[in-house]
C-alpha positions as CSV (number, residue, x, y, z in Angstrom):
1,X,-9.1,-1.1,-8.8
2,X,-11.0,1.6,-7.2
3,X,-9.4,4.2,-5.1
4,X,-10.8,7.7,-3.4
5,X,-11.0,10.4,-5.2
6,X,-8.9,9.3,-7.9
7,X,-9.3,5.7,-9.2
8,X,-7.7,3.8,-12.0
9,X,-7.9,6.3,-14.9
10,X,-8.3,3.7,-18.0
11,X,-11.6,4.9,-20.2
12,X,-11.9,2.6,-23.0
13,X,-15.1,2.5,-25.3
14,X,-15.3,-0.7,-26.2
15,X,-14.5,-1.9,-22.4
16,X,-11.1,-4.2,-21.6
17,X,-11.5,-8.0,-22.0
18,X,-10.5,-10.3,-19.1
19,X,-7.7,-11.0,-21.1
20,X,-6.8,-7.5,-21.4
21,X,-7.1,-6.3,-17.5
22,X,-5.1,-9.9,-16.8
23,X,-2.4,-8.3,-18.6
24,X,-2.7,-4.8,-17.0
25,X,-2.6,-6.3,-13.9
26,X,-2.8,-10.0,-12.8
27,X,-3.5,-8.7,-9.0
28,X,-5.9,-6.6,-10.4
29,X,-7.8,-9.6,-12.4
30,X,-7.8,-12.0,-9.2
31,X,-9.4,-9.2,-7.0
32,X,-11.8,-8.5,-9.6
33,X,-13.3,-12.1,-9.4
34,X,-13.5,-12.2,-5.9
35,X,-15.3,-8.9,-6.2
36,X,-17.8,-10.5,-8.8
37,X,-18.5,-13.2,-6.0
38,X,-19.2,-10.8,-3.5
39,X,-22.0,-9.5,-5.9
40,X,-23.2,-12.4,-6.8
41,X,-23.4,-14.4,-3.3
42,X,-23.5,-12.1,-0.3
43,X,-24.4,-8.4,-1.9
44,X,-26.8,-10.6,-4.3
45,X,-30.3,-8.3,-4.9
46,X,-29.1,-5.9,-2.5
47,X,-28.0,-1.9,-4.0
48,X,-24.4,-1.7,-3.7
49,X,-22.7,1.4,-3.3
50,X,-18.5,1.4,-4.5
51,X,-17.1,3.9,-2.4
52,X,-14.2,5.6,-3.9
53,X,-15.0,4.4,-6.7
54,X,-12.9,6.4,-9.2
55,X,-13.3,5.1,-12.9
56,X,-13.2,1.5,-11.9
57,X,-14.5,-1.4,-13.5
58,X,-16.8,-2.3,-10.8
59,X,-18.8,1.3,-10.9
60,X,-18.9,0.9,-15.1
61,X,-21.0,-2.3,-14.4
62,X,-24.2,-0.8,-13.7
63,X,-27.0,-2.7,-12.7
64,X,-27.3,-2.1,-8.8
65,X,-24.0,-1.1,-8.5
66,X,-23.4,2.6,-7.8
67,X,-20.5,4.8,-7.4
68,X,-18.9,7.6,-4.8
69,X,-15.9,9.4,-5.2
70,X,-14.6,12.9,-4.3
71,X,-13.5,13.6,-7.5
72,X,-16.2,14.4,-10.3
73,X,-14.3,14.0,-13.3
74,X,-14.6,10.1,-12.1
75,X,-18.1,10.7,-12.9
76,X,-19.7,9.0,-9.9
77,X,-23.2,8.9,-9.3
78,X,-22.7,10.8,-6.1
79,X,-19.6,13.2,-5.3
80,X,-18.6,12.7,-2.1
81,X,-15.7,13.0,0.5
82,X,-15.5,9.1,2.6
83,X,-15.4,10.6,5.9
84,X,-18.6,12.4,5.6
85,X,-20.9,10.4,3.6
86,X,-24.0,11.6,2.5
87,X,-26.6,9.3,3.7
88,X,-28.9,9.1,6.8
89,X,-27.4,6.5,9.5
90,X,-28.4,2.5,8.2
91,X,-29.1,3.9,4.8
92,X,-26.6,2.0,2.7
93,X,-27.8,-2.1,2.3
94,X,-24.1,-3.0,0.8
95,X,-20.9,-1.4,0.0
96,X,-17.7,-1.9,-1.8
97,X,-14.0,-0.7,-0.3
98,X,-11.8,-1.8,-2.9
99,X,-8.0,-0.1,-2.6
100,X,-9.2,2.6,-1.1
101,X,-7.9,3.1,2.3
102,X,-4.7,3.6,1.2
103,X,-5.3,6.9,0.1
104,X,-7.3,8.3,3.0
105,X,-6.1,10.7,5.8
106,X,-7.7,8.9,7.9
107,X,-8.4,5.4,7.5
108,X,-10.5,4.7,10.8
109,X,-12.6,7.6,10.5
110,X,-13.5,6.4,7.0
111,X,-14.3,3.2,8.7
112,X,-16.3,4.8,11.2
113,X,-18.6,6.6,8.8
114,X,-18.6,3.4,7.0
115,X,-19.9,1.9,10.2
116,X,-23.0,5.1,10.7
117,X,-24.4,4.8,7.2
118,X,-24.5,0.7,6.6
119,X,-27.5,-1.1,8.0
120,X,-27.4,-3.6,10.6
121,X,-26.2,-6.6,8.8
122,X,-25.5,-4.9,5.6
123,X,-22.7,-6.9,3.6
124,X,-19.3,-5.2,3.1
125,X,-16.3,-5.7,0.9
126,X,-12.5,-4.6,1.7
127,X,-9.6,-4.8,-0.7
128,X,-6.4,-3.2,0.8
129,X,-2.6,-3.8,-0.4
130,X,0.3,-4.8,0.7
131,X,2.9,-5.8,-1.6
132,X,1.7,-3.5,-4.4
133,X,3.5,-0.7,-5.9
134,X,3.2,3.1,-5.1
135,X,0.4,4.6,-7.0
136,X,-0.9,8.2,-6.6
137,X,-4.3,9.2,-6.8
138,X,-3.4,11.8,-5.3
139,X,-1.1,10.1,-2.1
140,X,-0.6,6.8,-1.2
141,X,-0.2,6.6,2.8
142,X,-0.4,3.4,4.2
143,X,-0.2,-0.2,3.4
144,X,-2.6,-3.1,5.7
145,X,-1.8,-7.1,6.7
146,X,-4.2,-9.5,7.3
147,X,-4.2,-8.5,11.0
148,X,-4.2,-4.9,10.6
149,X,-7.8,-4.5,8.3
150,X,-9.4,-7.3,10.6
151,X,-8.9,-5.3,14.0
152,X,-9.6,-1.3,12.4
153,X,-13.3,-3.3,11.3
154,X,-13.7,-5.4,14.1
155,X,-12.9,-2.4,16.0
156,X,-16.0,-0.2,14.2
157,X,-18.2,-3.1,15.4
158,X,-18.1,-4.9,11.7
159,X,-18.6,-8.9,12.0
160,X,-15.5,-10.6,9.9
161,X,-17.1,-13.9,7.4
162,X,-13.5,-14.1,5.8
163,X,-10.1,-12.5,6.2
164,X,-7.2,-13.0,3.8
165,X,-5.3,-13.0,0.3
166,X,-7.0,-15.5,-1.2
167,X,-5.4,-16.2,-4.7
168,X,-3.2,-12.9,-4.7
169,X,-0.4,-14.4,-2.9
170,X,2.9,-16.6,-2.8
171,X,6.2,-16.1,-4.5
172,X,5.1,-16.9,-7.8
173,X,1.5,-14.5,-7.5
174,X,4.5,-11.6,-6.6
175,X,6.7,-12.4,-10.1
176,X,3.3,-12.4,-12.2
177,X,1.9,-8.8,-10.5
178,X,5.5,-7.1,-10.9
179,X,6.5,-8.7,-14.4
180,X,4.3,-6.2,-16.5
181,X,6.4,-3.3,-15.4
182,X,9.4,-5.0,-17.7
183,X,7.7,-4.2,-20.7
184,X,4.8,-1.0,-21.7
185,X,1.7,-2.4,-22.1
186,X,1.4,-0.9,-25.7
187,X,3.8,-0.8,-28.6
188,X,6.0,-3.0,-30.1
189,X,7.5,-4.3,-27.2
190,X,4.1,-6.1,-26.5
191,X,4.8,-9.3,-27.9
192,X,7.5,-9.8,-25.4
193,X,4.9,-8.5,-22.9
194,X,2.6,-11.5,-24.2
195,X,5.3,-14.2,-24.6
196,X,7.0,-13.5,-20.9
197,X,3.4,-14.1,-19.4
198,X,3.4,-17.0,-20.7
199,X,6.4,-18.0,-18.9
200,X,5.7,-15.7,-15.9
201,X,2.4,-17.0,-14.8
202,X,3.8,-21.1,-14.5
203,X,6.3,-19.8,-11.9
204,X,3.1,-19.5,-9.6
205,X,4.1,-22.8,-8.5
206,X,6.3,-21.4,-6.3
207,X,3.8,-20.1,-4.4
208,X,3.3,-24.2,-2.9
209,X,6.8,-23.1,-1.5
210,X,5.6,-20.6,1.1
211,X,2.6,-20.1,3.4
212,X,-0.2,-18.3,2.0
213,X,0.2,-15.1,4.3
214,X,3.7,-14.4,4.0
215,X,3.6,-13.0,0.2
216,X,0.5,-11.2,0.2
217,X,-0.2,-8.4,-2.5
218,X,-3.6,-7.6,-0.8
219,X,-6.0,-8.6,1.6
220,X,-9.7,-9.1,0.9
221,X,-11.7,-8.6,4.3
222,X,-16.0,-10.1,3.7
223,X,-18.2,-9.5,6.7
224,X,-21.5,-7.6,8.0
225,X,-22.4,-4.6,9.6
């Protein structure tokens, strides 16, 4: 997923399969579809900015999809910090936030800027963790529940359409996202990477077994300016 200023650092020239970015990371893959949603339903026609976008799938899609991050060896389309964006207030007509306030300083004043340069009713989507591992692009500060992401937009005057982990939870969801780090994801050890999948991914139904909020690896916020 994206991240500010860093981002997932995975150039391939050919591009991963679905297949492939499953593997890589099945928390990862299920976020990724809601994001192609997003794009598709409420962000539909409209340019879409991914801020913090690092080297992310999402700003490699091209098409109205553009890219921000601090960092220019990401190669963004615009080099940027979050807190002081570079567009004139109501500018943007749809952004992206996708694992991104987890590596901020500040993660309401990255919401507030968010909040000067998004028009009136301009669509917006959040992805923040939870149960997810520590990764470093440079820092990881802060992790977010349901509750937490819903009250720092509500309280930037953002309108919530939908608040919660959608597919990436429950027991089972959790075993899937932390099995690939039993094998590498290269070498010859990833046949057994393959073949534990395979056994991994029917244990997600365990996730019948527990409410929906109480294992969630992330939390997907959809609403409005």
């Amino acid at each position: 997923m994206s991240v500010a200023g860093g981002g997932d650092r995975e150039p391939r020239a050919s591009g991963p399969t679905l297949r492939d970015r499953y593997l890589h990371s099945p928390a990862r893959y299920l976020a990724e579809q809601e994001i192609r949603a997003f794009l598709a339903g409420p962000a539909r026609g409209l340019r879409v900015w991914d801020l913090g976008s690092g080297l992310s799938p999402t700003a490699r899609s091209g098409g109205e999809v553009l890219s921000l991050d601090r960092d220019p060896d990401a190669r963004p389309a615009i080099v940027a910090d979050l807190e002081r964006l570079p567009f004139a207030p109501r500018a943007l007509e749809a952004a992206l936030l996708v694992a991104v306030l987890e590596h901020v300083d500040r993660p309401a004043a990255v919401i507030a800027e968010l909040a000067r340069a998004l028009a009136p009713g301009a669509p917006l989507y959040v992805w923040v963790p939870f149960l997810h591992e520590v990764h470093l692009f440079p820092v990881d500060r802060w992790r977010f529940t349901p509750d937490g992401i819903r009250e720092l937009l509500e309280d930037a005057g953002f309108t919530m359409h939908s608040c919660g982990p959608g597919r990436l939870s429950g027991i089972g969801t959790v075993l899937a996202h932390l099995y690939r780090f039993v094998w590498p994801p290269t070498g010859p050890a990833f046949p057994l990477r393959l073949a534990g999948f395979a056994i991994v991914e029917r244990l997600r139904v365990l996730d019948r077994l527990a409410p929906a909020l109480a294992w969630p690896i992330g939390t997907s916020w959809i609403g409005r300016r």
